[in-house]
C-alpha positions, -999 to +999 in steps of 0.1 A: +110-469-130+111-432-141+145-415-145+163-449-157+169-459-193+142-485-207+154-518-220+154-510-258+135-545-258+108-539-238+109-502-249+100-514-291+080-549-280+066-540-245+082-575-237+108-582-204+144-593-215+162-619-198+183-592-181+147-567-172+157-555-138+196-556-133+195-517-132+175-516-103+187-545-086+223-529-088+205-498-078+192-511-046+227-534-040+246-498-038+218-483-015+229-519+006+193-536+003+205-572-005+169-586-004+150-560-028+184-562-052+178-600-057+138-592-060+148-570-092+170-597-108+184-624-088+213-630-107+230-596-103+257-610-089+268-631-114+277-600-133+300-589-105+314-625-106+321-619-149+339-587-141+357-603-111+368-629-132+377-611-160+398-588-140+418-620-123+417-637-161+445-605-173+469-626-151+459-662-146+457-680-178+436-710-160+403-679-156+409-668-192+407-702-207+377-707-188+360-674-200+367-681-234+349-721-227+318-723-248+303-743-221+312-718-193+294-694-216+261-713-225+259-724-190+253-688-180+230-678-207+212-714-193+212-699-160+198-667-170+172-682-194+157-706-169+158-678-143+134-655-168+113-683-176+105-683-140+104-652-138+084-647-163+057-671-151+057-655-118+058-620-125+046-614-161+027-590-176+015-570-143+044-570-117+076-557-122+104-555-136+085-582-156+054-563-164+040-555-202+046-521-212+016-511-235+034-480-244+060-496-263+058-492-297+046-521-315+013-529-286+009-487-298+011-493-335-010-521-330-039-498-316-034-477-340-039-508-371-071-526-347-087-493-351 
């Protein structure tokens, strides 16, 4: 999307992160489009659920012992790595935000050698 920083990822590789996609989708949650916000990354709003809880955790000692739970923490990178496989099988590499970008640097440098 023009006008919106590149993932630094995607931006050197030309490869989708796990998180390609939150900018718009919190983008389009502001604007009040639900539907095309969960389209850009359907897990937006367990972002809004980390800060929540983080906020609540700087008084309740039960939230802060649970964000600092090694579980609680690779169950969410879990969630969001099964969510861009899908993703990825879905979308990738011509539909975004899970498209290839061949003018990242490396698929550019590697014109550059295969000539």
């Amino acid at each position: 999307m023009v006008g919106l920083l590149e993932c630094p990822l995607k931006a050197v590789t030309g490869l989708p992160c796990p998180v390609c996609g939150m900018t718009r989708a919190f983008i389009h949650l502001a604007q009040g489009d639900i539907t095309t916000a969960f389209y850009y990354h359907p897990l937006f709003w367990v972002i809004i659920l980390l800060v929540l809880l983080y906020g609540v955790s700087l008084k309740k000692a039960v939230i802060a012992r649970l964000l600092t739970n090694k579980y609680w923490w690779i169950g969410i990178i879990s969630l969001f790595l099964v969510v861009y496989s899908y993703r990825m099988v879905q979308y990738f590499p011509h539909q975004a935000p899970l498209d290839f970008n061949f003018n990242a640097f490396l698929p550019r440098l590697w014109q550059i050698i295969a000539t």
